[in-house]
C-alpha positions in Angstrom: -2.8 5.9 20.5 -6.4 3.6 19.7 -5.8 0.2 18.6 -7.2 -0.3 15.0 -9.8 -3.0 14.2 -8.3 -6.4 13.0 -9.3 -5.8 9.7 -7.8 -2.1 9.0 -4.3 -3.8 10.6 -4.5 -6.1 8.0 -4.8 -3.6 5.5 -2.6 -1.8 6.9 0.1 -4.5 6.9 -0.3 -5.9 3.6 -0.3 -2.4 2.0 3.2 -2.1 4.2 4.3 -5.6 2.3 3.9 -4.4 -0.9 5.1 -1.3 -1.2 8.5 -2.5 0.7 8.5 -5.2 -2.1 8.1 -2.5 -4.8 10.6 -0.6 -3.3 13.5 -3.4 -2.9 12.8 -5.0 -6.3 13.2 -1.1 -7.9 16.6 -1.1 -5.7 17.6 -4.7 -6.7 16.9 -4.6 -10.9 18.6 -0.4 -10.2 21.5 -1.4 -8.1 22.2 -4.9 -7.5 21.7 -8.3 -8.6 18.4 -10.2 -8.3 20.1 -13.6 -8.8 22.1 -13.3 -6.1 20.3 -10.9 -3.6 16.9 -12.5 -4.4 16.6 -14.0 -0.5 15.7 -9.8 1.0 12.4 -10.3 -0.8 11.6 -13.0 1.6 11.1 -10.0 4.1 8.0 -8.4 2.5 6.7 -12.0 2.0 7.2 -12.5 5.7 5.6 -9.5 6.7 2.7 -9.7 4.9 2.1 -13.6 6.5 2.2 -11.9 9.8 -0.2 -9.1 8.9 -2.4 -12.2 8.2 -2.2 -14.0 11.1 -5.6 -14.6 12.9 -6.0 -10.9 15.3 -8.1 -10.8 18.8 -11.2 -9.1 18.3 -11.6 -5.6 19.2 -13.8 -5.8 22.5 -11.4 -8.4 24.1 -9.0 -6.8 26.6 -5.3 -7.8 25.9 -3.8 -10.0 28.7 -1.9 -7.3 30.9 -5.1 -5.2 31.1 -7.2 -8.7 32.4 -8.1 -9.0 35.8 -8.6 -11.8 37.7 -12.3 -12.1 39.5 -12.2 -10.6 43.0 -11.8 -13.2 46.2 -13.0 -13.6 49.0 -12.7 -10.1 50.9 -14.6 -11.8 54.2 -11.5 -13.5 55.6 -9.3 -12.2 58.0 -5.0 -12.7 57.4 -3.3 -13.4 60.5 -1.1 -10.5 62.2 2.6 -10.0 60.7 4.1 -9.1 64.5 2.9 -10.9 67.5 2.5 -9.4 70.8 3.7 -11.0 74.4 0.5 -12.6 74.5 0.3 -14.4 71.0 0.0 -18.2 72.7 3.2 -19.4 71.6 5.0 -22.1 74.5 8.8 -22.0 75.5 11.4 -20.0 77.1 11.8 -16.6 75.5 
């Protein structure tokens, strides 16, 4: 799946918003009470302040996909097993 462009998102997201507000305002006047179930239409209102929310632009590669700049590749690690001869003093 492509990622949309900031701006289509936020179409996207606010068109979302309102029709989930249409939608629960139609069930609340049909079937309940606004006065008292008034607090679910905070949850289109919340959506659609995250659909606004400042996006990364397009070209930007998210975090996980990032890598970091290559190191050194000159150096040489020292050996995991050493052999009889690996200089180290004492009794054995």
């Amino acid at each position: 799946m492509t990622r949309r462009d900031p701006r289509g998102a936020r179409v996207l997201g606010l068109w979302t918003a309102v029709w989930l507000a249409v939608f629960l305002v139609a069930g609340l006047l049909w079937l309940g009470d606004l006065s008292l179930q008034w607090p679910v239409l905070l949850v289109p209102v919340l959506w659609a302040v995250i659909c606004l929310r400042p996006r990364r632009s397009r070209d930007r590669a998210p975090a996980w996909e990032r890598r970091p700049p290559p190191g050194r590749a000159d150096t040489v690690e020292r050996p995991a097993v050493r052999g009889p001869g690996d200089g180290r003093r004492g009794p054995r």
